[in-house]
N, CA, C and O atoms as a DFTB+ gen file, in Angstrom:
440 C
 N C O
     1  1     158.445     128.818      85.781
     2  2     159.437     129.468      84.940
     3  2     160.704     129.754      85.757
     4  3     160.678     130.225      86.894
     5  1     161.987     129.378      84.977
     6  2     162.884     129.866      85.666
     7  2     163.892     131.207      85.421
     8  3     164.535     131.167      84.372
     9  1     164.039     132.077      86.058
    10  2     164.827     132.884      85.602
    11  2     166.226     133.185      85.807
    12  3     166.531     133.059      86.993
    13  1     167.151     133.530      85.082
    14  2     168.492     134.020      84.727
    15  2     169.345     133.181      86.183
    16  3     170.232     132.328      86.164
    17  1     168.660     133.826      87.326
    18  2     169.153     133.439      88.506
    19  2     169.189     132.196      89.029
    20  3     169.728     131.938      90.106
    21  1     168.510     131.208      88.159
    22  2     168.220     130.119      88.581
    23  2     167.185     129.621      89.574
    24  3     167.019     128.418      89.778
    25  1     166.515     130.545      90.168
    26  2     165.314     130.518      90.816
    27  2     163.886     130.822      89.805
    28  3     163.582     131.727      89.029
    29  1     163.067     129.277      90.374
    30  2     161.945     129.182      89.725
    31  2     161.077     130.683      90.548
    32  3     161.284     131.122      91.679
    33  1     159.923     131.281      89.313
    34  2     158.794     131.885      89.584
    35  2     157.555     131.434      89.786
    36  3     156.913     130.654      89.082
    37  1     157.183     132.075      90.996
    38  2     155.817     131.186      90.517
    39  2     154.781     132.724      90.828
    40  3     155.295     133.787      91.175
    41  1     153.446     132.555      90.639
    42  2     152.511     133.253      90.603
    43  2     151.324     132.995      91.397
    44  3     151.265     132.210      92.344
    45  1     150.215     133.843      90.858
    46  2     149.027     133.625      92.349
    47  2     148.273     132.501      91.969
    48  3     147.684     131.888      92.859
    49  1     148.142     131.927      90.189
    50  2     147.484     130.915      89.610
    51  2     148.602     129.613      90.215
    52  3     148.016     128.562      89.954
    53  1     149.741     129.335      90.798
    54  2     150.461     128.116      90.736
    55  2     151.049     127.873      92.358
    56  3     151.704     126.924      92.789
    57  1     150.523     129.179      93.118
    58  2     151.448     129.289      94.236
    59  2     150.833     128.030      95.257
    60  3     151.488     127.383      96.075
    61  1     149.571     127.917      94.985
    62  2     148.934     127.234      95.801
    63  2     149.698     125.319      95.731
    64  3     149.985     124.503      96.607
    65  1     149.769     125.312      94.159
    66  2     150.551     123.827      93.787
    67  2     152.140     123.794      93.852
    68  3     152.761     122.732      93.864
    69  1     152.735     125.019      93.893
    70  2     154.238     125.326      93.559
    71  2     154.607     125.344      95.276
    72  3     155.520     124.719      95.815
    73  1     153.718     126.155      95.868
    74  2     154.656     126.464      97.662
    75  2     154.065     125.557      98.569
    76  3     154.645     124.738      99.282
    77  1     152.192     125.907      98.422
    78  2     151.299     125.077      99.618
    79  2     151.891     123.801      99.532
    80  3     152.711     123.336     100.324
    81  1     151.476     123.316      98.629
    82  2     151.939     121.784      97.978
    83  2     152.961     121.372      97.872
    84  3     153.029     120.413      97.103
    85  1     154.191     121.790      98.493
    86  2     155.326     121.624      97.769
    87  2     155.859     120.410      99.211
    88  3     155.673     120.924     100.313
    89  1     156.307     119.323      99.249
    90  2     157.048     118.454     100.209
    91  2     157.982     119.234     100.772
    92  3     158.038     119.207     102.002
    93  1     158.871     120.052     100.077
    94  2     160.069     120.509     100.685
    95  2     159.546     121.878     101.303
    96  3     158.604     122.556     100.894
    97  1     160.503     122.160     102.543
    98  2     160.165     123.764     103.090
    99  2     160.328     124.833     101.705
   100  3     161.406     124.878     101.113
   101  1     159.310     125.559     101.325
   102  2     160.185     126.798     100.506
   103  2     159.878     127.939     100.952
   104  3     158.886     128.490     101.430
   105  1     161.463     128.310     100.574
   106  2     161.835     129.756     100.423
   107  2     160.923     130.649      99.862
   108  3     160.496     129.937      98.953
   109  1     160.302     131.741      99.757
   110  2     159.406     132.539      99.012
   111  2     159.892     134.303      98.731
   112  3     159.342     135.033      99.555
   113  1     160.578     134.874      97.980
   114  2     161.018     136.239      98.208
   115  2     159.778     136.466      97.381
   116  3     159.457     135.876      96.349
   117  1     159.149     137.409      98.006
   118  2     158.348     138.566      97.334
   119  2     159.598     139.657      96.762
   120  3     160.619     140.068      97.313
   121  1     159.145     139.851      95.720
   122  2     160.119     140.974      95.351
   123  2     159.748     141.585      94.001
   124  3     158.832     140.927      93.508
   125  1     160.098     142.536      93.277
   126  2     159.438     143.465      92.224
   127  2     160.842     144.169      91.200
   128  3     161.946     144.556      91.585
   129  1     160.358     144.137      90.046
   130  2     161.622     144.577      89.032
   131  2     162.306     146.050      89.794
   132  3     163.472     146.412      89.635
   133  1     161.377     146.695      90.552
   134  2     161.870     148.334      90.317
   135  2     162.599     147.854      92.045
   136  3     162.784     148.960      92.553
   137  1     162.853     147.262      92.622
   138  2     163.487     147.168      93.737
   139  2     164.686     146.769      93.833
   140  3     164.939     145.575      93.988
   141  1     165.704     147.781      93.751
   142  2     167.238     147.256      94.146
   143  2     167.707     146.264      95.085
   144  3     168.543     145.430      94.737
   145  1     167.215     146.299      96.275
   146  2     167.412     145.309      97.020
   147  2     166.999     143.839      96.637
   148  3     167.769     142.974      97.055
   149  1     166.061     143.474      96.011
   150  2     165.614     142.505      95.484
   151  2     166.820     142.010      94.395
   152  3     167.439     140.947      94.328
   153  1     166.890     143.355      93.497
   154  2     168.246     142.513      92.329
   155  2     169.071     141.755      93.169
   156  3     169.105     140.526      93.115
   157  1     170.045     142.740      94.297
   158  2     170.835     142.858      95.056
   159  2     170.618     140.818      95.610
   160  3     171.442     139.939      95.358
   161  1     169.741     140.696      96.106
   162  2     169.553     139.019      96.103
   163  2     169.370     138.284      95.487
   164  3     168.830     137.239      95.850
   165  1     169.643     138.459      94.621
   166  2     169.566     137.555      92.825
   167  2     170.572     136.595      93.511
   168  3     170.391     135.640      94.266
   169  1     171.752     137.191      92.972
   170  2     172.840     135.751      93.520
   171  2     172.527     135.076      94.750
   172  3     172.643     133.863      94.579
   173  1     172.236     135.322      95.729
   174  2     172.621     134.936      97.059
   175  2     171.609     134.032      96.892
   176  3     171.955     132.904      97.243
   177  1     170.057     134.137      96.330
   178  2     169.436     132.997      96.322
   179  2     169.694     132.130      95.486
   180  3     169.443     131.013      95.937
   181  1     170.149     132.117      94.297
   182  2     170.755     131.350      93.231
   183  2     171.394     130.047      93.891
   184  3     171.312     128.830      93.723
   185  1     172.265     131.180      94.967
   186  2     173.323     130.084      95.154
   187  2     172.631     129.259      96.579
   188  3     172.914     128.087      96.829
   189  1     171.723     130.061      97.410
   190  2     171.093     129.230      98.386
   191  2     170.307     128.146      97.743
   192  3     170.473     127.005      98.174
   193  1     169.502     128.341      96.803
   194  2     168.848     127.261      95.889
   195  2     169.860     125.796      95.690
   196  3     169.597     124.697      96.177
   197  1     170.943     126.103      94.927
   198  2     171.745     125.080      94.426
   199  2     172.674     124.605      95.558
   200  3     173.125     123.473      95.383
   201  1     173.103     125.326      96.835
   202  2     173.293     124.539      97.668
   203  2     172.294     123.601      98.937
   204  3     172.526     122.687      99.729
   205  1     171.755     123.986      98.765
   206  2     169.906     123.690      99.927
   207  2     169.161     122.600      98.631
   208  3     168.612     121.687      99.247
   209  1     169.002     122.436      97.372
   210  2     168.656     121.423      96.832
   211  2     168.522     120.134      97.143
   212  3     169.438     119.389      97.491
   213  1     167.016     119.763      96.983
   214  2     166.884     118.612      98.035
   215  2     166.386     118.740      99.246
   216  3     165.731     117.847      99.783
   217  1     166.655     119.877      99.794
   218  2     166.319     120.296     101.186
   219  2     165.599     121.550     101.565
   220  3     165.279     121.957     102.682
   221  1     165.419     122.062     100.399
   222  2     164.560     123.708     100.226
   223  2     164.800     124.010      98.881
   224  3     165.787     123.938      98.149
   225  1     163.231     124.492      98.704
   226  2     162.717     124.842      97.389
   227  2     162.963     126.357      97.384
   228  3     162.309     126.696      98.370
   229  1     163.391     127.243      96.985
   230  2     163.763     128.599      96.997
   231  2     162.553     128.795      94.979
   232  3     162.511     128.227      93.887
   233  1     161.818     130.038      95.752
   234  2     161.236     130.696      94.516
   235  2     160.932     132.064      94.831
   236  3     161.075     132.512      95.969
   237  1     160.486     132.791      93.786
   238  2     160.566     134.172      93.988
   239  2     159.207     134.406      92.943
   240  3     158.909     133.897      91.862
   241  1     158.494     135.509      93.881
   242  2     157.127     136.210      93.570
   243  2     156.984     137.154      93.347
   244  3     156.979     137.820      94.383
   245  1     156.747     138.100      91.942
   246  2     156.634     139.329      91.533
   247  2     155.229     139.740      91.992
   248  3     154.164     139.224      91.653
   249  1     155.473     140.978      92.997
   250  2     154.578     141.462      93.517
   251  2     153.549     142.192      92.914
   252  3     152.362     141.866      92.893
   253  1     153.955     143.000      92.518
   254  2     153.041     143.823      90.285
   255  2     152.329     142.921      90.145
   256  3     151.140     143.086      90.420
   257  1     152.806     141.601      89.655
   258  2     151.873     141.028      88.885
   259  2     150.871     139.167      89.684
   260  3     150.377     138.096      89.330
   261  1     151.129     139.898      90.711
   262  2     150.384     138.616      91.696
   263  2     150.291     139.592      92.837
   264  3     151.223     139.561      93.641
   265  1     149.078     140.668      93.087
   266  2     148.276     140.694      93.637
   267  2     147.721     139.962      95.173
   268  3     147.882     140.268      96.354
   269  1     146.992     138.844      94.457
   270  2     146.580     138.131      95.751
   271  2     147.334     137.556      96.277
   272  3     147.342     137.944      97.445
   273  1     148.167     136.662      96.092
   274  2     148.943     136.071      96.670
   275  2     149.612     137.477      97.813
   276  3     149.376     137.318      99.010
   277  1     150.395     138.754      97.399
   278  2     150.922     139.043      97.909
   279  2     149.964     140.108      99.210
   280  3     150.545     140.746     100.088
   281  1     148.491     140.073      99.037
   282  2     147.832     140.952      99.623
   283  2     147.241     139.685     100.961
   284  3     146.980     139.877     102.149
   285  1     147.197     138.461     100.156
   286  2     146.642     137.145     101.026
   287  2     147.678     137.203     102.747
   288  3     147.410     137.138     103.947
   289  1     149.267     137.406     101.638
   290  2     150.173     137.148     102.984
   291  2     150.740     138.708     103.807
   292  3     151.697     138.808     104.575
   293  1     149.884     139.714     103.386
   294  2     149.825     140.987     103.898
   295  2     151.770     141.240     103.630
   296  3     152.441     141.720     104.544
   297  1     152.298     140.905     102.523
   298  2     153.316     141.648     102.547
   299  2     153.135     143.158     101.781
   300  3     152.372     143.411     100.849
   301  1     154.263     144.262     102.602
   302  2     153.947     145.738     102.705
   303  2     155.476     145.886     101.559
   304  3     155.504     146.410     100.445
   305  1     156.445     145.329     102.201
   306  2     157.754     145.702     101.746
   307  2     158.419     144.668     100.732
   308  3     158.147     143.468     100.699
   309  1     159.261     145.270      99.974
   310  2     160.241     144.084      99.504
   311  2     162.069     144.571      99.559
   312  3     162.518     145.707      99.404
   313  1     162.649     143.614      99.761
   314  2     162.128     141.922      99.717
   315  2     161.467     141.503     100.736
   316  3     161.892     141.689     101.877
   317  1     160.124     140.761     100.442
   318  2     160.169     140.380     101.853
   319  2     160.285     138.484     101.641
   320  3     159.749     137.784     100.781
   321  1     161.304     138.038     102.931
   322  2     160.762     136.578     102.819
   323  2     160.384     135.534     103.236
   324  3     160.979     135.178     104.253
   325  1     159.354     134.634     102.747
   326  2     158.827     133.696     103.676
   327  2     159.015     131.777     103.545
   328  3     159.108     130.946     102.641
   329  1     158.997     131.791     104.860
   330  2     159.399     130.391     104.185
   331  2     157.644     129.718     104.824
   332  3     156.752     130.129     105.566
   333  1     157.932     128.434     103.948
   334  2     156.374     127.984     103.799
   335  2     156.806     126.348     104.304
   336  3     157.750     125.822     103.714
   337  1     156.034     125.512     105.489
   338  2     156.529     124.276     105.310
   339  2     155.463     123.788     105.717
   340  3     154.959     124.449     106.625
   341  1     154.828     122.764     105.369
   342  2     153.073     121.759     105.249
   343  2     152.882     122.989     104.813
   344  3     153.087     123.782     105.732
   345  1     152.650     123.391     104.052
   346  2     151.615     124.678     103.395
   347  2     151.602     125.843     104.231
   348  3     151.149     126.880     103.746
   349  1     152.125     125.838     105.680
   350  2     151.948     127.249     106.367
   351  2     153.196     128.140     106.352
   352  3     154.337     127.690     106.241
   353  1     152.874     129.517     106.480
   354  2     153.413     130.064     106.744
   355  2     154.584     130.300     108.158
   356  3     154.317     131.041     109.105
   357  1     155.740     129.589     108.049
   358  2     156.373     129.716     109.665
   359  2     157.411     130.946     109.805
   360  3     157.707     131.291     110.949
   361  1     157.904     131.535     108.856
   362  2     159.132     132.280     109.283
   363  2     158.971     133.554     107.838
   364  3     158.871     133.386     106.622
   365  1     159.006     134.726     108.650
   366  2     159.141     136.260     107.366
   367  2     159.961     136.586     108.032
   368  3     159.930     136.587     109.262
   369  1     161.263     137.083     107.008
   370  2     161.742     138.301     107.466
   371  2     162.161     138.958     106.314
   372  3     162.635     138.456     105.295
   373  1     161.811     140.846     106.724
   374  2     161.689     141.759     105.774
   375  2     163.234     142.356     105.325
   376  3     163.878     142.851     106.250
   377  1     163.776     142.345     104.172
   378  2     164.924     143.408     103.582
   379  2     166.234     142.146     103.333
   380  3     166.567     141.018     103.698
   381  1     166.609     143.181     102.521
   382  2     167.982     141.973     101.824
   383  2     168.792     141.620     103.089
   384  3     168.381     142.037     104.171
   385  1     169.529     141.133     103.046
   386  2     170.413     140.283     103.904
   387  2     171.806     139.342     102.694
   388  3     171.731     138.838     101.574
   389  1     173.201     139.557     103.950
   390  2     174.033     138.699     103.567
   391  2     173.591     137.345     103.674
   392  3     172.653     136.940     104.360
   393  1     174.588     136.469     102.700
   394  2     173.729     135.152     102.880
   395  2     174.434     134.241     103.900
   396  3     174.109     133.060     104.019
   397  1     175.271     134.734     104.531
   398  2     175.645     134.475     106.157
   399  2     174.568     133.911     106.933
   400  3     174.376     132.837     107.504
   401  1     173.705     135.352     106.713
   402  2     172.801     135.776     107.664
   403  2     171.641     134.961     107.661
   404  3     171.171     134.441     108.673
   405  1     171.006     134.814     106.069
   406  2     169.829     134.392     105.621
   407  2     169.909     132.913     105.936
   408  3     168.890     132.312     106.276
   409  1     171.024     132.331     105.840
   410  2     171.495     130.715     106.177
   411  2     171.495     130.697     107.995
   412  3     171.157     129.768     108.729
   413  1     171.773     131.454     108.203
   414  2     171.177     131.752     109.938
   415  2     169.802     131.638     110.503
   416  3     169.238     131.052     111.427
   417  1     169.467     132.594     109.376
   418  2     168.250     132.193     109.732
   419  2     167.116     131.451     109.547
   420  3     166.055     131.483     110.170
   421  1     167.517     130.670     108.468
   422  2     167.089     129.757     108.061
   423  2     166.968     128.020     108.575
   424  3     166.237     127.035     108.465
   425  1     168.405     128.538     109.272
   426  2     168.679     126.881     110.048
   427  2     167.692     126.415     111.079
   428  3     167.866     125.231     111.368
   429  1     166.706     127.000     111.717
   430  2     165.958     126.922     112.285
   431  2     164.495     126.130     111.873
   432  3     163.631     125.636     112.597
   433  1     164.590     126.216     110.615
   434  2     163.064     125.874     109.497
   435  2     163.628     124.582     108.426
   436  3     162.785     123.972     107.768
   437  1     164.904     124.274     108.325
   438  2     165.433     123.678     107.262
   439  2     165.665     122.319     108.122
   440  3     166.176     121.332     107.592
């Protein structure tokens, strides 16, 4: 599903075919309706999505309502985010960020 922001959702039933599975590195924000900081990165991933296309899958995981997934990857905080590439886990980092920053740190995994 995609939402408003242009970033697909995925859940704990699809994460395994949507992230593990996925060819491209993806992006993963854990994040939750009642978290400002999370809105607060609505755009910035929108627009990391549509420029990184092709080259990173950017999706976002409601923590409320996916459970395992988010207890599997022991996230505590949101946002938190991970990027996923062959199915593993290589790179978290916790709390919003400019997208300066997030493209910083990203260049390393992309």
């Amino acid at each position: 599903m995609i939402d408003p922001t242009g970033v697909a959702s995925v859940t704990d039933a699809d994460f395994e075919a949507e992230v593990i599975g996925a060819e491209l590195p993806v992006l993963v924000e854990f994040t939750a309706d009642w978290c400002p900081p999370c809105r607060q990165m609505g755009p910035v991933l929108s627009a990391l999505a549509a420029e990184e296309e092709g080259r990173l899958k950017v999706v976002q995981l409601d923590v409320d309502t996916n459970p395992e997934t988010t207890n599997a990857y022991q996230v505590l905080s949101m946002p938190t985010f991970m990027v996923f590439r062959g199915g593993e886990p290589v790179k978290a980092m916790v709390g919003a960020r400019p997208r300066r920053r997030l493209l910083e740190e990203l260049s390393d995994v992309l």
